[in-house]
C-alpha positions in Angstrom: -24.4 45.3 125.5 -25.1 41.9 125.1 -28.6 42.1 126.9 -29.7 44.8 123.6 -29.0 41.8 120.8 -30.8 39.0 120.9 -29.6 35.3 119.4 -31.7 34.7 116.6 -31.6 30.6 116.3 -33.2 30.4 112.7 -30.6 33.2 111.2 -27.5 32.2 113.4 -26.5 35.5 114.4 -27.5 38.1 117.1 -29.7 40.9 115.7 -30.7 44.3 117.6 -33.5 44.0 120.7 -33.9 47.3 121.2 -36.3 48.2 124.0 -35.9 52.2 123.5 -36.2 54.9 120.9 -32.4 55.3 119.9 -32.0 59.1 120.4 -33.0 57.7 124.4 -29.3 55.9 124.2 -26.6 58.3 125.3 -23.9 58.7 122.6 -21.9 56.4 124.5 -24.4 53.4 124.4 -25.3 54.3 121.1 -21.4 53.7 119.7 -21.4 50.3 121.7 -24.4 49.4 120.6 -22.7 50.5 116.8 -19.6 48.7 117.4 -21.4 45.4 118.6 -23.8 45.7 115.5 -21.0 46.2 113.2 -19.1 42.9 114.5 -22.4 40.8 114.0 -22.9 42.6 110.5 -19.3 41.4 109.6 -20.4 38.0 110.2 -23.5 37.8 108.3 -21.1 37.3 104.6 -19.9 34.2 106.3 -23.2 32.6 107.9 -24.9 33.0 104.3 -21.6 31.1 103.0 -22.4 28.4 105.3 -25.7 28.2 103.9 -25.5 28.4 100.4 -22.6 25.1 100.6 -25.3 23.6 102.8 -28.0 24.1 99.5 -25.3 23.2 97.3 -25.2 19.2 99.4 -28.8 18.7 99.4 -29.4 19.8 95.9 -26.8 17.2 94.5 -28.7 14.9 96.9 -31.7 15.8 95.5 -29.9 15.5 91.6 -29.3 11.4 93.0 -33.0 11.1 94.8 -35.7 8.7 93.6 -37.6 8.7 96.8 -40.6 11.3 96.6 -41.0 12.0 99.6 -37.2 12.2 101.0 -37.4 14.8 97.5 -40.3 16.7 98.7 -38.2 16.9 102.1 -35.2 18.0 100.5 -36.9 20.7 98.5 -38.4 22.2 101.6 -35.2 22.2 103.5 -33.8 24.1 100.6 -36.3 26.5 100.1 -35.8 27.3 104.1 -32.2 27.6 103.6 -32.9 30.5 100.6 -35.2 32.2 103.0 -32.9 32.3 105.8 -30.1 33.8 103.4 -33.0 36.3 102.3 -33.4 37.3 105.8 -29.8 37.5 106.6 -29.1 39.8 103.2 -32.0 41.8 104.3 -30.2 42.3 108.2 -27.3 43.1 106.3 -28.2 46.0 104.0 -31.1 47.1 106.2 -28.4 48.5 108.4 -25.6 49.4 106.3 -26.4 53.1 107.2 -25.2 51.8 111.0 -21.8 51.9 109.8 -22.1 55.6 108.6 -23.2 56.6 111.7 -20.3 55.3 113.3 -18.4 57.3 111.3 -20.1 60.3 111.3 
């Protein structure tokens, strides 16, 4: 199963690779594939944990910073952070229906 999920560095998590339509899985694959999904899903709470604390450091370090440029830097590692969280909310609720389907 591990070959249809692919390590996504910038999110931190695993997300689908699907190279076929999913009616072309057998039921078999298809509740692997569900469970496997469903253990990544769990995860994704706890990755965008780590990233908010990791916004919540470099904004009081950008509260204490004088340096405009180190500032600038700070601000843009930030914004990527959000974004990454954005993407990982969107993984997350984009496939809520995969749990249904499990139980179903």
């Amino acid at each position: 199963m591990k070959e249809l999920f692919t390590y996504d560095e910038r999110l931190g998590i695993s997300i689908p690779d699907l190279s076929r339509e999913w009616d072309e899985y057998t039921k078999s694959e298809q509740q692997q594939i569900l469970v496997q999904w469903e253990n990544i899903r769990g995860n994704i709470p706890d990755r965008i944990k780590e990233l908010e604390s990791s916004i919540n450091r470099k904004q009081l370090q950008l509260s204490d910073e004088s340096n405009f440029v180190l500032s600038c830097q700070l601000n843009s590692e930030i914004a990527e952070l959000a974004s990454i969280i954005n993407d990982l909310w969107l993984w997350y609720r984009a496939n809520q229906g995969v749990s249904e389907k499990m139980h179903n």
